[in-house]
N, C-alpha and C positions, 0 to 999 in steps of 0.2 A: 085597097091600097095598103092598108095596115096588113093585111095577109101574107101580102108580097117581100116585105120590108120583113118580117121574122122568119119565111122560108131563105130569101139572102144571108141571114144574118147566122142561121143553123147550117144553111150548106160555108160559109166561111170557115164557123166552130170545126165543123166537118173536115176541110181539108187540112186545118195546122194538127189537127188530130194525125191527123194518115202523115203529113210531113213528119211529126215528133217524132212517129213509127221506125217511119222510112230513116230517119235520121239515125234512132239507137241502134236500127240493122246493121248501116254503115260502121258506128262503131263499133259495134262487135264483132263485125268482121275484121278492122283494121287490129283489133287487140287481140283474135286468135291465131295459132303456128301454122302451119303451112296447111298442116293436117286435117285444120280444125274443119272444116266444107268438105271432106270425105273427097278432095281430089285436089290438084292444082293447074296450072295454067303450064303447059307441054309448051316444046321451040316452035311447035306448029300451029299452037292456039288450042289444042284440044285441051280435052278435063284426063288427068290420070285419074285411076282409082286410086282407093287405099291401099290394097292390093301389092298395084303396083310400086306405088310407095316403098311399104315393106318389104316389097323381092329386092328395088334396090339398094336399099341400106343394109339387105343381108349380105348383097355381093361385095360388099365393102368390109365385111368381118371377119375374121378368121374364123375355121370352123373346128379348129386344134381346142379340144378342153384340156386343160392341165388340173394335175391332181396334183396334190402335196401334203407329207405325212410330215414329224406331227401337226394337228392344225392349228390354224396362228392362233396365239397366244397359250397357249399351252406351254402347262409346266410339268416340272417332274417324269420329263420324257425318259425313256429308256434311252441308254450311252452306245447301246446295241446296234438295233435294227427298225428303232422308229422312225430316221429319216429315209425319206423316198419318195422321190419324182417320178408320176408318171404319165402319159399323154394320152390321148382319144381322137382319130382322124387327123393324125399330122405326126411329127416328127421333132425332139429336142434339139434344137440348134443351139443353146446357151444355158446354162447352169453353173450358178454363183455361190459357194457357202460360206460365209464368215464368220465366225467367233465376235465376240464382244470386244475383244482385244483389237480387230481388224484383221486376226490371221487367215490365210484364208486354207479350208478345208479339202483335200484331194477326193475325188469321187471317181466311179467309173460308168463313161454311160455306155450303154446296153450298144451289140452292132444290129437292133434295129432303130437305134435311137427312140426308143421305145419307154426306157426308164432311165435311169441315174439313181446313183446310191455311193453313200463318202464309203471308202477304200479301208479305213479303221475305226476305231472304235472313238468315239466322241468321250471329251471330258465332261464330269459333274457338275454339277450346280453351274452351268457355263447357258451363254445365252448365244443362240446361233441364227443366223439371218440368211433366208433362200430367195434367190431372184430367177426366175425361168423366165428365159426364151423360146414359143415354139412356133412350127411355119405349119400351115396346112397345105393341100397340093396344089391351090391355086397360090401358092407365095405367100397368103397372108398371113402375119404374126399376131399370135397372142402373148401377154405375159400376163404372170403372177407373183403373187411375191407373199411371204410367208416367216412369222419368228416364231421362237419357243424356247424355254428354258428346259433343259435335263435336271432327271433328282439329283438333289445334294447329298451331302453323305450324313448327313442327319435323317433322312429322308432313303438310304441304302443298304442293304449291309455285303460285303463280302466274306469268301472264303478264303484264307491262305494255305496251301495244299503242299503236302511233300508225298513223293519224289517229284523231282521236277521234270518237265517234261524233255525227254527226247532222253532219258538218264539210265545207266547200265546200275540194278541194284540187288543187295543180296538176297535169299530167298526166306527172309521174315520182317521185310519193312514194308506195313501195312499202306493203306492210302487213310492218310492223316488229315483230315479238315478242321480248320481253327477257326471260325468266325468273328469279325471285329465289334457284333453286338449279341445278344443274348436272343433265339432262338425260341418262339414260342406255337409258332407250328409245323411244328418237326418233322412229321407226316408228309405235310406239302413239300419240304424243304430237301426232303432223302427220294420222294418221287423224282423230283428234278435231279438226282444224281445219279449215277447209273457206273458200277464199275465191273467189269467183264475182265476175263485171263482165255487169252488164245486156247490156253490147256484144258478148258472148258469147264473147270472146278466152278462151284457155288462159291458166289463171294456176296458177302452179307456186310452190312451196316451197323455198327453198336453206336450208342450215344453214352459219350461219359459224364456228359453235362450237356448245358442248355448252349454251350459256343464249341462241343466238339463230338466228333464222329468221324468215327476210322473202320477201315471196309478191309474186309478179309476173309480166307477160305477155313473151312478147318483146321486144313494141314501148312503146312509152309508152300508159300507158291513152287510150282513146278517150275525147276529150272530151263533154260534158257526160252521160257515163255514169253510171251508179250500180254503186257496190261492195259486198260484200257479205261480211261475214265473219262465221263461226261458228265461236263456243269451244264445243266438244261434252263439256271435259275435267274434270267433275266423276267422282270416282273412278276415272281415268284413272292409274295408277301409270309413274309420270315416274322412277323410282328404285325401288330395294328400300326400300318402307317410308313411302315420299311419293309422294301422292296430289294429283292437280288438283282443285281446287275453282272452278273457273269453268263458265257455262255461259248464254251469254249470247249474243246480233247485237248487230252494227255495223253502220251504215250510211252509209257519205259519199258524195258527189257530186264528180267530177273537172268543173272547171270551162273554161275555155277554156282553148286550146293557145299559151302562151307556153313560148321557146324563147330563149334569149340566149347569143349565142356572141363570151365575149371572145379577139381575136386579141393575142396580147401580142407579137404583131412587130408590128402596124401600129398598138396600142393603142390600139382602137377598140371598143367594144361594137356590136352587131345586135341588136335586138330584136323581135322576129317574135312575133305572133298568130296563130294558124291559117294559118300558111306565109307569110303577109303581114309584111315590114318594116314595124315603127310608129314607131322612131326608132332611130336612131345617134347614140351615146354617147362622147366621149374617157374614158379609162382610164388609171390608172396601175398596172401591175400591178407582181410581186417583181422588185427590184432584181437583177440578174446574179449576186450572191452568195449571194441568199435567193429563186431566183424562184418563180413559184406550178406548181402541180399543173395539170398538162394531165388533161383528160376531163372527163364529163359525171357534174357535182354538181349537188344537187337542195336545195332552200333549205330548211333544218331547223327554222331559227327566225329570230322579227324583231324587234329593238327599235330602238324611234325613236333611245332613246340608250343607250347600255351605257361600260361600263372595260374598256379593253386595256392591261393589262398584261405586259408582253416577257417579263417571271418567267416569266409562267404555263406560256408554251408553249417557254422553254429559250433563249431569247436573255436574257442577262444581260451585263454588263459585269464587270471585274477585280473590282469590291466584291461580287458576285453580287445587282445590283440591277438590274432591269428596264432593255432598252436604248430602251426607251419605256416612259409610263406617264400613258397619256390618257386622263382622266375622265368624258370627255362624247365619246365617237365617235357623231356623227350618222347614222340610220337604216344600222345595223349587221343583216344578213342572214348566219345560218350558214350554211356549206358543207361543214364538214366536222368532225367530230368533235376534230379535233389543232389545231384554231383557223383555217381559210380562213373570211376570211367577206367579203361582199364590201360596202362601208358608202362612206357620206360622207367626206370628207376637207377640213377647213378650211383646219387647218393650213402643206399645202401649197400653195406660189405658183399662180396660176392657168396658168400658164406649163407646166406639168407635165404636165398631162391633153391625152395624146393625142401627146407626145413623148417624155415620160421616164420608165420604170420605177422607182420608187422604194420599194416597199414590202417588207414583212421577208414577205412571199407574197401577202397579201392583193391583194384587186382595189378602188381609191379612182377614186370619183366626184366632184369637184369640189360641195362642197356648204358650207353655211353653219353659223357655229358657233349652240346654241340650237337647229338643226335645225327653225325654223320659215318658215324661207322656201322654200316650194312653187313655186319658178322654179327651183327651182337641180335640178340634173341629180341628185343623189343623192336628194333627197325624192323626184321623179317617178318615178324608180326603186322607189323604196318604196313609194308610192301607186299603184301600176299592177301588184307582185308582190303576190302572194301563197306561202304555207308549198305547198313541191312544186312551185313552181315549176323550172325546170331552167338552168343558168347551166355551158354550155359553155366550155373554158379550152384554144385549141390555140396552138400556133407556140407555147410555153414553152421555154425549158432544162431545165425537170423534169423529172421521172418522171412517168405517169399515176397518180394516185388508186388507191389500195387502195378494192375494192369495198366494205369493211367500216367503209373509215374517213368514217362517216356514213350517210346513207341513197344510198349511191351505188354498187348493185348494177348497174348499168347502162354497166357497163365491165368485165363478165363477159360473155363471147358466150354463147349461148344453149344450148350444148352445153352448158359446163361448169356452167351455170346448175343444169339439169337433174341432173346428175351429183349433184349437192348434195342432192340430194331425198331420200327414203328412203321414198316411197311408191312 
């Protein structure tokens, strides 16, 4: 009896055992996802698989991947050609760009609806936000969405280049590059630039310092040529840590071959067209104590009338006041970056031009105050140059012209030119 009474009492032990079992089953099934039993309960009673499962929640997704350049968070993007949307099995239906400001940015998408890209060039140190819509073929959409900052200009550097593009110029203004920071891999910096002449001359690179480099052929470009110059220098590292952001053609046209060579012994100008004399000119060039720059300067810039001031360029008198200071100098032409320029002159007696050197360097042409009378030797001069023109200065008492001082490389021989290069 005692026997019976302990096998009772272990088969009871026994079943709250298998109950507790049965019970924790229960919960665990109530606390896992649908997923979790590898199928679920179908409208007909049956079990899906897993399988099945995941074919149906694929059919629910779009199968359109979106790609987006730069990737989010990203800084110091290029202002270029680092943004771009693009799609995988499907089609852009919607593409949003906005600036930091809220502006919103013009793009053009592709006519396969295939990619998207902004229409111009993106400002610096700016923070820009992309939203993509896209459809795959069964209708369904995907999106994305994506920000980035572009480099700053701490963080950049540019070139400021003359001639400008689209510009008719005379046949000795070089291509002139300025840089707004100081240039220490120079090499990388003149690879990324490329400047080519229709006329197929060699045009070569010099560097006059570490912010400039001017590109030129031996000879004076061939007239009525075309030039051609390419900034290559977007992400171009110019420094440890700056970066070009350019990346653009130029295009000018070298127009006829004007050549003017003033003699300041016989003070006389030549003005020659395509090897052809078209007039000669009386001059008064630098007086014997201030006389001008011998060599071949090239005309930088023109104004009908401008202010010369004797301050500017270090002639002053005992009070340290300008030892001139004329308001209206008539159809005034640069030559040189330290103030040559060669202009009208009313002021002095007619008697002057073509006997006596009188000026603090400059070259004066007999002309009229008001600068509107086109008889007079110094308008014609004006109305017959153009910017690159070339204005030769020999028989002086100076020195020749620093290549640098102006656009007036062109009193470098052609070895040393080269030497300058780094390609």
């Amino acid at each position: 009896m005692e026997k019976r009474v302990m096998t009772d009492s272990r088969r009871r032990k026994g079943l709250v055992a298998v109950s507790a079992v049965l019970s924790g089953v229960l919960v665990l099934s109530a606390c896992s996802s649908d997923g979790g039993d590898k199928g679920g309960d179908s409208s007909d009673g049956s079990k899906k698989s897993q399988a099945q499962v995941d074919e149906a929640a694929a059919k629910e997704t779009s199968k359109a991947r979106i790609a987006i350049l730069p990737k989010n968070g990203a800084t110091n993007a290029s202002i270029n050609n680092a943004a771009k949307v693009t799609v995988e099995e499907g089609t852009l239906t919607e593409v949003t760009m906005t600036s930091e400001a809220g502006q919103t940015v013009k793009g053009t998408l592709a006519a396969d609806g295939k990619s998207w890209a902004p229409d111009g060039q993106l400002e610096r140190s700016t923070s820009y936000k992309i939203a993509v819509t896209a459809k795959d073929s069964a209708g369904l959409t995907a999106h994305e969405n994506t920000s980035f900052t572009t480099v700053s200009p701490n963080n950049s550097f540019i070139g400021n280049f003359t001639p400008e593009d689209g510009s008719t110029v005379g046949v000795g203004h070089p291509v002139s590059i300025n840089f707004n920071k100081p240039i220490v891999n120079q090499k990388a910096v003149q690879e990324g630039i490329t400047v080519s002449s229709s006329s197929g001359q060699e045009v070569v690179g010099h560097w006059f310092n570490s912010q400039r480099i001017d590109f030129r052929p031996d000879q004076y470009w061939q007239e009525d040529s075309t030039v051609t110059l390419k900034l290559a220098l977007d992400g171009v590292e110019g420094a440890p840590g700056v970066v070009g952001v350019q990346q653009k053609t130029v295009t000018f046209k070298i127009g006829r071959n004007q050549v003017s060579t003033v003699d300041a012994k016989s003070k006389m100008m030549t003005v020659t067209q395509d090897g052809k004399t078209i007039r000669e000119i009386p001059i008064s060039a630098g007086a014997p104590t201030t006389p001008t720059y011998n060599g071949q300067m090239v005309i930088s810039e023109k104004f009908k009338e401008t202010r010369m001031n004797g301050a500017t360029v270090g002639f002053t008198d005992d009070d340290g006041k300008g030892e001139y200071d004329i308001k209206d100098v008539p159809h005034a032409m640069r030559l040189s970056t330290s103030g040559t320029f060669i202009h009208g002159n009313y002021w002095g007696d007619d008697g002057i031009f073509g006997r006596n050197n009188t000026s603090h360097g400059c070259v004066g042409l007999n002309d009229a105050k008001g600068a509107n009378d086109s008889k007079q030797p110094g308008a014609w001069f004006y109305d017959n140059s153009i910017i690159g023109d070339v204005v030769i200065v020999k028989n002086s008492k100076d020195k020749t012209i620093k290549p640098d001082n102006g656009l007036n490389g062109w009193n470098m021989n052609w070895a040393d030119w080269k030497a300058g290069s780094k390609v």
